[in-house]
C-alpha positions in Angstrom: -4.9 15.6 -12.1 -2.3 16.6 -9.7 -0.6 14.5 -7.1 -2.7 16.3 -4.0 -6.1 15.9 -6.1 -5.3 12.1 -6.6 -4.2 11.7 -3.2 -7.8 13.1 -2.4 -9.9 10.9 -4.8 -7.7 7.7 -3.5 -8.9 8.2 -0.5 -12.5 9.1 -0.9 -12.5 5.3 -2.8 -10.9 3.9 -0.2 -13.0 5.4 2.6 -15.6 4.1 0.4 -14.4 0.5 -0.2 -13.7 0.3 3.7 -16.5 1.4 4.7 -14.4 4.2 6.8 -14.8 7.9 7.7 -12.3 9.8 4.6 -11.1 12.2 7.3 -9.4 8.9 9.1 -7.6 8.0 6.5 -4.5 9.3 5.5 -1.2 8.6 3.2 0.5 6.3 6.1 -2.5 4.5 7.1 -2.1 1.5 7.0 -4.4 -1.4 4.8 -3.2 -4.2 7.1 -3.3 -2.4 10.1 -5.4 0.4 10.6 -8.3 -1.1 8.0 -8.1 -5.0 8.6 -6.5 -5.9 4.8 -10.0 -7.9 4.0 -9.0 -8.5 -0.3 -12.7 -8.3 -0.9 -12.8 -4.9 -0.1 -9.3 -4.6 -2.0 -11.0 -6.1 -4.9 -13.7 -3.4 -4.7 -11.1 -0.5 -4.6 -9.5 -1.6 -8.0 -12.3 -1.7 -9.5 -13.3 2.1 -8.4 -9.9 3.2 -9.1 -10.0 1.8 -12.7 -14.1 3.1 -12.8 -13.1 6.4 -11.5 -9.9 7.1 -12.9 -9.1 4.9 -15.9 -6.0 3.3 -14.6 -5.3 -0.3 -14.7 -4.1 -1.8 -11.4 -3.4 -6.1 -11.0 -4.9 -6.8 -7.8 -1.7 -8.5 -6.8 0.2 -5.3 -7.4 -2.5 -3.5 -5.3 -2.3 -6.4 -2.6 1.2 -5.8 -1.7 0.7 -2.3 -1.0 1.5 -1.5 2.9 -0.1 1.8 3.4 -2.8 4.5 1.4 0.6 6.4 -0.1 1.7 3.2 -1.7 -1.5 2.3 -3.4 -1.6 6.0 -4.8 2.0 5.5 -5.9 1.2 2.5 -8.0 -2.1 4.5 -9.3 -0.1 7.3 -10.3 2.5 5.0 -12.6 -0.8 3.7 -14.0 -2.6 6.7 -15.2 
C-alpha cells in the first residue's frame, strides 16, 4: 500500500469513526478542532486501523496526534 492509498483508507475510517462526510476530511484536518477530539470515537478508529490494516497503534500514541496527516504518519511506522 502506497502512501496516497493509505492516506485514502485513513480517512475513509476516520470519516467512519466520526461520523463525517470523507470528502471533508483532509491531511490537515484537524481531530481537536475540526472533529471535536471525543477519545471514544478515537478508540473506535484504532481499532479499525488495526481491523483494516493490521497495524498496531497505543491509543495514547494515537491521542496525541493533532491532525489526520499525523495519525497516518504514526500508521505508516506501524505497518
Amino acid at each position: 500500500m502506497d502512501r496516497a492509498e493509505l492516506e485514502a483508507k485513513v480517512i475513509e475510517l476516520v470519516a467512519t469513526s466520526f461520523k463525517k462526510d470523507a470528502a471533508s476530511l483532509s491531511m490537515a484536518t484537524s481531530f481537536k478542532d475540526d472533529l471535536g477530539g471525543a477519545s471514544v470515537q478515537m478508540v473506535a478508529l484504532v481499532a479499525e486501523v488495526e481491523n483494516e490494516l493490521d497495524a498496531a497503534i497505543m491509543l495514547a500514541d494515537a491521542s496525541a496526534c493533532a491532525t489526520i496527516g499525523d495519525f497516518v504518519d504514526l500508521v505508516e511506522e506501524e505497518m
